[in-house]
C-alpha positions as CSV (number, residue, x, y, z in Angstrom):
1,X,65.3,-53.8,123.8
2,X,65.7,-57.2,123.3
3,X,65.2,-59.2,119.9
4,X,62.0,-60.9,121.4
5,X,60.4,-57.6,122.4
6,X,57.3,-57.4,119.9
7,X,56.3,-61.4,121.1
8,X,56.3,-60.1,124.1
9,X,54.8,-56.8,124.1
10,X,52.2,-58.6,121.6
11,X,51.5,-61.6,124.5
12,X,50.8,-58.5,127.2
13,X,48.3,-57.3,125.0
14,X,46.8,-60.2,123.7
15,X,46.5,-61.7,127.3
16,X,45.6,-58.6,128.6
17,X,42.5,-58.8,126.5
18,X,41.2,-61.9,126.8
19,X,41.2,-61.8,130.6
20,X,39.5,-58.6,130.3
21,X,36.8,-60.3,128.5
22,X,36.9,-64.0,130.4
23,X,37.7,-63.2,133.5
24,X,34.3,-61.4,134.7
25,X,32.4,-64.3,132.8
26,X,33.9,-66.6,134.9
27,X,33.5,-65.1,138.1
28,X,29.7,-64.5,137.3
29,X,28.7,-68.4,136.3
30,X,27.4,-70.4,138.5
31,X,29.5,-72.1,141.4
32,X,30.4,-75.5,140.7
33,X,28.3,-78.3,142.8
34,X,30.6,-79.6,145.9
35,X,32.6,-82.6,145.0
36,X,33.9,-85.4,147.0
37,X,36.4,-84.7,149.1
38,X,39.8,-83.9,147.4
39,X,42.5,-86.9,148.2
40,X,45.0,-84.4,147.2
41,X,45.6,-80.4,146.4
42,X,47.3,-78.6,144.1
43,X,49.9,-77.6,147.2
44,X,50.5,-81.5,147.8
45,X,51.0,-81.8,144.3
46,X,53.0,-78.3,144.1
47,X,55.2,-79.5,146.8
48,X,56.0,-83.1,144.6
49,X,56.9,-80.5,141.4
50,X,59.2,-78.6,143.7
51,X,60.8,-81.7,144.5
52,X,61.3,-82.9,141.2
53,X,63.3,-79.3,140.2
54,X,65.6,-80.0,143.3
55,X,66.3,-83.8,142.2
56,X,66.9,-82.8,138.7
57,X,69.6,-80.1,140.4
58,X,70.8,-83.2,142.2
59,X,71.6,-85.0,138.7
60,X,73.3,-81.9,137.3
61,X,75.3,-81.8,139.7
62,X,76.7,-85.3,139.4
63,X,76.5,-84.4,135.6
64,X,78.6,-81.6,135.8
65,X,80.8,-83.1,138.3
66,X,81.3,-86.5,136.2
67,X,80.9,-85.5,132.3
68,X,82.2,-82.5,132.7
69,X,84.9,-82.3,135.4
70,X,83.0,-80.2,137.6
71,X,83.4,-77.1,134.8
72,X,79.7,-76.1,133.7
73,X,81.1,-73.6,131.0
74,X,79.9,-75.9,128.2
75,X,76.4,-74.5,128.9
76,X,76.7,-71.2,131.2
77,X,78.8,-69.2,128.5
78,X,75.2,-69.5,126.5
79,X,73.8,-68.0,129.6
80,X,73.7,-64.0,131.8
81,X,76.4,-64.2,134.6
82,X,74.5,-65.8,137.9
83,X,74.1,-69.1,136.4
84,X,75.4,-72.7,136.9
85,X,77.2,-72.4,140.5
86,X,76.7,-76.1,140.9
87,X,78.0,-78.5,144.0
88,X,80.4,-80.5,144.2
89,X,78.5,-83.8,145.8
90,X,81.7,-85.9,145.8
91,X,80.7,-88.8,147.4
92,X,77.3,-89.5,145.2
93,X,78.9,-88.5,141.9
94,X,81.8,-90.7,142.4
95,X,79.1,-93.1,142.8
96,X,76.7,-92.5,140.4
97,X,76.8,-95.5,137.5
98,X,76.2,-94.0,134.0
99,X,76.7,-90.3,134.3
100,X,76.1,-89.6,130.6
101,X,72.6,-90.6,130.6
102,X,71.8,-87.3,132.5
103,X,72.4,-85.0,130.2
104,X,68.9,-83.7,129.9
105,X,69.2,-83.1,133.5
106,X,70.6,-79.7,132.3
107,X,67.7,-77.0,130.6
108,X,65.6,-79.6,129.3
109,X,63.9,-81.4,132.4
110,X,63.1,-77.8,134.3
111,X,62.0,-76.5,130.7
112,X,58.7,-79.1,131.1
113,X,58.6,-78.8,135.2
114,X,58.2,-74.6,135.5
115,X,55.1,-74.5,134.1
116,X,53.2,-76.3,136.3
117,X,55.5,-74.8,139.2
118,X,54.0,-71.5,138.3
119,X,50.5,-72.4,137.8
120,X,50.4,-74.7,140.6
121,X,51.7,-71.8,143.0
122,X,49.6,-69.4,141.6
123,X,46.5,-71.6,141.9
124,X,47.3,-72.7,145.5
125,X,47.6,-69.0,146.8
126,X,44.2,-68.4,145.5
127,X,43.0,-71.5,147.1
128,X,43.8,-70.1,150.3
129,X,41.7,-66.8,149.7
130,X,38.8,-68.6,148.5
131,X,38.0,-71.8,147.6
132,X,35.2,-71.0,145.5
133,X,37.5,-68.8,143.2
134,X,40.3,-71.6,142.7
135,X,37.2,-74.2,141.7
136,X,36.2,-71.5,139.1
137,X,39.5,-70.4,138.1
138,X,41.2,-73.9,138.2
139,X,37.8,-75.6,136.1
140,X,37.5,-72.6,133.7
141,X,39.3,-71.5,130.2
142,X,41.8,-68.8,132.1
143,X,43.9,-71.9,133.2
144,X,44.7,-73.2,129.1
145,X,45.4,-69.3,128.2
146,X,47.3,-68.6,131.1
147,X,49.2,-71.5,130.1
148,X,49.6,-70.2,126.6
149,X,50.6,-67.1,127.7
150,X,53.0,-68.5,130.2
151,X,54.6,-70.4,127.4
152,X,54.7,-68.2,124.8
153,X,56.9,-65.8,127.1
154,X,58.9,-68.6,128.1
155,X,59.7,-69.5,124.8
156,X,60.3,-65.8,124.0
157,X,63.2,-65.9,126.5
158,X,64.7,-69.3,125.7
159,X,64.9,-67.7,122.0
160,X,66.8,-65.1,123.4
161,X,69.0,-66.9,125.3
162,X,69.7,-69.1,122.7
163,X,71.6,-72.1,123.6
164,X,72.4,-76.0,122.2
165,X,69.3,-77.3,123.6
166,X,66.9,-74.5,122.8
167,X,65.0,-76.2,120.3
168,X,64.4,-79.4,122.6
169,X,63.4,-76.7,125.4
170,X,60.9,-75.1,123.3
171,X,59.4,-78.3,122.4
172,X,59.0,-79.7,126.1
173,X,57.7,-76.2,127.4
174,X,54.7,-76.5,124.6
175,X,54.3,-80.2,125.8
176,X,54.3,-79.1,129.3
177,X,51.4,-76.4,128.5
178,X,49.4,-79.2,127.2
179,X,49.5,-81.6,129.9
180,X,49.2,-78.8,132.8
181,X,46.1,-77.4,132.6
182,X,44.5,-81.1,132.7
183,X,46.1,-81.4,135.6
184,X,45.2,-78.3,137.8
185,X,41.3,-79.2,136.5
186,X,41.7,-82.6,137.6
187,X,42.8,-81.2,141.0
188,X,39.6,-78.8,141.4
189,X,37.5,-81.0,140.1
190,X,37.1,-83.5,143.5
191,X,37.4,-80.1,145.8
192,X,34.4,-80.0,147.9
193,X,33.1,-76.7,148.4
194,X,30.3,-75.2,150.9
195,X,26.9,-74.0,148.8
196,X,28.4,-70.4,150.9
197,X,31.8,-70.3,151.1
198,X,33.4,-68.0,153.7
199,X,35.0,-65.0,153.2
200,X,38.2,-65.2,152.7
201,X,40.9,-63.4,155.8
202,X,42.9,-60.8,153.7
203,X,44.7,-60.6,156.7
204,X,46.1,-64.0,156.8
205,X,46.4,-63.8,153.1
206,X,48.3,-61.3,153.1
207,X,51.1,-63.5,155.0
208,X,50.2,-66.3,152.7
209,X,51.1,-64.0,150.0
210,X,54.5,-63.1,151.4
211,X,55.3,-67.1,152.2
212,X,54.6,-68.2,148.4
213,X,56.5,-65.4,146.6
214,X,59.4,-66.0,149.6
215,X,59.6,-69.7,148.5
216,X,59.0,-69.1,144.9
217,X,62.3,-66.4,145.4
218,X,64.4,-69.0,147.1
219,X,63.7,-71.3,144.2
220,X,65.1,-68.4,141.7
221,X,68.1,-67.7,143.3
222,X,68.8,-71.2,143.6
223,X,67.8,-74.2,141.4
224,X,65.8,-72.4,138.7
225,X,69.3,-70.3,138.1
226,X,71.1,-73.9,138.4
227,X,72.6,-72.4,141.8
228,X,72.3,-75.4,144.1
229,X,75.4,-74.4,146.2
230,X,73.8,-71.4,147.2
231,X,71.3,-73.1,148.7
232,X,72.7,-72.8,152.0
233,X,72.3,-69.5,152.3
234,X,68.4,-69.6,151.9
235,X,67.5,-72.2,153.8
236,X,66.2,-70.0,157.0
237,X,64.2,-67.3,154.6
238,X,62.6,-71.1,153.1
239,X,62.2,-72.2,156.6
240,X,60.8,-68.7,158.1
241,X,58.0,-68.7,154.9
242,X,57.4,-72.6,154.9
243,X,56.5,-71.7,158.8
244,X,54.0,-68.8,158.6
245,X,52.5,-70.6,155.7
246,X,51.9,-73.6,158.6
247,X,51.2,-71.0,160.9
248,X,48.1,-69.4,158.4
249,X,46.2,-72.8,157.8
250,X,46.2,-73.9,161.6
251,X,44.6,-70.1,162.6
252,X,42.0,-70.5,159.5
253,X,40.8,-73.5,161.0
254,X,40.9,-72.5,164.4
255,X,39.6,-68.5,163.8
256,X,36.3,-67.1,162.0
257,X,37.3,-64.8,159.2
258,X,36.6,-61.1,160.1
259,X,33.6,-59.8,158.5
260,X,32.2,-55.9,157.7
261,X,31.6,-54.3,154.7
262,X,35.1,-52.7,154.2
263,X,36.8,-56.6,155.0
264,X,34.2,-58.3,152.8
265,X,34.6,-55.9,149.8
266,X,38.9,-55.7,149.8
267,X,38.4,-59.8,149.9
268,X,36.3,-59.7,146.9
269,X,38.3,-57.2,144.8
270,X,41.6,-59.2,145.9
271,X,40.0,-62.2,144.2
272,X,38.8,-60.1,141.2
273,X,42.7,-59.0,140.6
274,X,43.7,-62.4,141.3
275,X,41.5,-63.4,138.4
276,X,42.4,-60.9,136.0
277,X,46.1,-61.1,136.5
278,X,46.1,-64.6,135.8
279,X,46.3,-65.3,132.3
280,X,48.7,-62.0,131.4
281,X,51.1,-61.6,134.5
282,X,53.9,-63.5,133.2
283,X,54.0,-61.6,130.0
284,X,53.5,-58.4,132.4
285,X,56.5,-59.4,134.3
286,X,59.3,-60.0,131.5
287,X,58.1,-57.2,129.4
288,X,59.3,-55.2,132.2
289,X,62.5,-56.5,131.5
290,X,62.6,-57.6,128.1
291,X,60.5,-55.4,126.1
292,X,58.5,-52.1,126.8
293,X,58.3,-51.4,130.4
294,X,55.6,-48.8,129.8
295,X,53.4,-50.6,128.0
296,X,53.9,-53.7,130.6
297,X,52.9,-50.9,133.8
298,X,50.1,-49.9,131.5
299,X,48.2,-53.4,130.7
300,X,48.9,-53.6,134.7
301,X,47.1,-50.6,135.5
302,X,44.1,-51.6,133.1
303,X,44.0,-54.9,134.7
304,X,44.3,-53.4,138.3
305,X,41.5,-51.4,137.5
306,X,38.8,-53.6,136.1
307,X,39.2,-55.5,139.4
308,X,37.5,-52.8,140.9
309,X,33.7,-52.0,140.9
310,X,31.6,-49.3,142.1
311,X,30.9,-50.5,145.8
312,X,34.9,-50.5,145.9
313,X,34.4,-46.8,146.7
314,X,34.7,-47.9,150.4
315,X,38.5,-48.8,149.7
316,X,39.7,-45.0,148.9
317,X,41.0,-44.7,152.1
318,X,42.2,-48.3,152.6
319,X,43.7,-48.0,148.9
320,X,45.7,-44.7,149.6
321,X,47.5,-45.9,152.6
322,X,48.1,-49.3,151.1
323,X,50.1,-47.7,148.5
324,X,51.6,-44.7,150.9
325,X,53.2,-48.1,152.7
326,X,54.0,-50.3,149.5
327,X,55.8,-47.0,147.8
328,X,57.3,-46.6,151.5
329,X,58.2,-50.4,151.5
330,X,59.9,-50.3,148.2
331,X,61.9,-47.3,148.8
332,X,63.4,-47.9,152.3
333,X,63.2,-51.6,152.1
334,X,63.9,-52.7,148.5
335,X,65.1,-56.3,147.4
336,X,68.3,-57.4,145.7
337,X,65.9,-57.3,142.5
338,X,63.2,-56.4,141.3
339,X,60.5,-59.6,142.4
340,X,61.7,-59.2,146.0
341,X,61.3,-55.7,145.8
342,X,57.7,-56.3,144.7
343,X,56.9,-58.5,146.9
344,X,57.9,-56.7,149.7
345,X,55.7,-53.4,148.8
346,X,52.8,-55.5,148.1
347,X,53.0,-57.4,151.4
348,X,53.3,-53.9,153.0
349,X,50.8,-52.4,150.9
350,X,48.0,-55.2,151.5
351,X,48.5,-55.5,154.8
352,X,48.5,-51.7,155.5
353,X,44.6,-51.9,153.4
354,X,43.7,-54.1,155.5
355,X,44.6,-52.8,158.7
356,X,42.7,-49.4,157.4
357,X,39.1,-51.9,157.0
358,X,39.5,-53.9,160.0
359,X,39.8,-50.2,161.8
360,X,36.9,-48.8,159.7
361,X,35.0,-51.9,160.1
362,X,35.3,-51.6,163.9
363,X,34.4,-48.7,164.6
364,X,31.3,-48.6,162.0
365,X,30.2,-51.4,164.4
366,X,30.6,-49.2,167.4
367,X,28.8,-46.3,166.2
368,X,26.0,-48.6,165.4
369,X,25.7,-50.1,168.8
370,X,25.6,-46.7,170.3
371,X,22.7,-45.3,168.0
């Protein structure tokens, strides 16, 4: 167990909490009036953050390359193996006037930018659930403690991967989770949203799902581990999840979402869970790792369960072969690590529940039309 272990095991409870107690508070309020129409969302704005990580890789490089003589064991020996397998990039760093002046290219730039990666992501896969939800969620006080939480985990494990520039790290990442959650509020706050929203597709969601954490995985096992040369290797897993994410928002504006009691109530608890995971799933992810896995799958459990409610009796069946296909998933199919593995069973697993409603769904409506 690592040194930062009680910080973190005290953030999964702590966040736990107060999402227990905010989260259905904020899904019961009032919907927010429609605004004018949005001249940008938080995935055009998620997409400019994701471009910023990848130019600061660009300026490491020619960092490394330049300062350093292309050897980046000044800063990976402070760092687990997998790190720092930076390009060459010849031809720009040869050219590149003033090399030294990038040295916080390396730690301290991504320390302030993976905040608002996260929270951006996360808000833009709710966003294409449920507009409603990300209005709520994006305007309401989960956002600031999700950013809190977020920080105080990151923070845990720049402590304990203590380095040179630890100290300037810690400081940008609390910057970064003050000047975030403005941001994502600014963003909901011009979204225009229907009096009745439409029900979300958890079909199509379930793909979106899969797209987002495939991107967010190509980003981790290349520039947020400093890997830039292994980009190569990734780019057709990018472009396969960058297509079906394309693919998703063309068919929700061509398509009516699928409607039935079984549909409409696994759309509603999806966006309940979405809700209540927000503010402690960071903490929940590196406790696995970091501090007390038990008590980590625990606060998960409690969480998973409060986003159910009584009429979610309908999803038994749906629920039960969901997670007969997400075990399934994770055994025969399982990642490199432990986020692909994940996201792999839950893909499986959500798209298996849904399957199970649309089926129920249809053939409640046929039993109907015969009586």
């Amino acid at each position: 167990m690592s040194t930062v272990a009680p910080l973190l095991n005290g953030t999964v409870v702590v966040s736990a909490a107060a999402s227990l107690v905010l989260a259905p508070r904020v899904l019961r309020a009032e919907p927010r009036p429609p605004g004018r129409a949005a001249r940008i969302g938080p995935e055009a704005v998620l997409a400019a953050v994701v471009a910023l990580v990848f130019l600061n890789q660009v300026l490491v490089a020619v960092y490394v390359n330049r300062v350093h003589g292309g050897d980046a064991s000044f800063i990976a020996r402070y760092l687990p193996p997998g790190w720092f397998d930076v390009p060459r990039l010849d031809f720009l760093a040869a050219r590149f006037p003033a090399p030294e002046l990038l040295a916080p290219s390396v730690l301290r730039v991504q320390a302030f930018l993976e905040l608002p990666l996260v929270l951006l992501a996360f808000v833009s896969v709710v966003r294409r659930l449920d507009r409603d939800l990300y209005v709520r969620l994006a305007r309401s006080p989960l956002i600031p403690l999700a950013a809190a939480s977020y920080t105080v985990a990151f923070c845990a494990i720049e402590w304990d991967l203590r380095n040179p520039y630890t100290v300037d790290d810690l400081v940008l990442r609390v910057l970064s989770a003050v000047v975030t959650p403005p941001l994502i509020a600014r963003l909901a706050r011009r979204e225009p949203v229907a009096d009745r929203p439409a029900p979300g597709n958890p079909f199509l969601f379930a793909l979106d799902l899969w797209a987002y954490g495939q991107l967010m995985l190509v980003l981790y096992d290349t520039v947020l581990l400093y890997d830039l040369a292994r980009l190569g290797g990734r780019l057709l897993p990018a472009a396969a999840a960058s297509a079906v994410l394309a693919a998703t928002h063309l068919l929700r504006r061509s398509t009516t979402s699928p409607t039935g009691p079984h549909l409409t109530t696994l759309t509603a608890t999806i966006g309940r869970a979405l809700a209540l995971f927000l503010v402690p799933a960071l903490a929940i992810r590196y406790a696995q790792t970091f501090a007390t896995p038990r008590l980590a799958a625990l606060a998960g459990l409690v969480v998973m369960g409060a986003a159910a409610r009584r009429e979610a009796v309908r999803l038994l069946l749906p629920a039960v072969a969901g997670a007969a296909v997400g075990c399934a998933v994770a055994v025969l199919l399982p990642g490199p690590y432990y986020e692909a593995t994940l996201l792999r069973s839950a893909t499986g697993a959500l798209l298996a529940a849904t399957a199970v409603c649309a089926l129920l769904d249809t053939t409640r409506a046929r039993l109907v039309v015969r009586s």
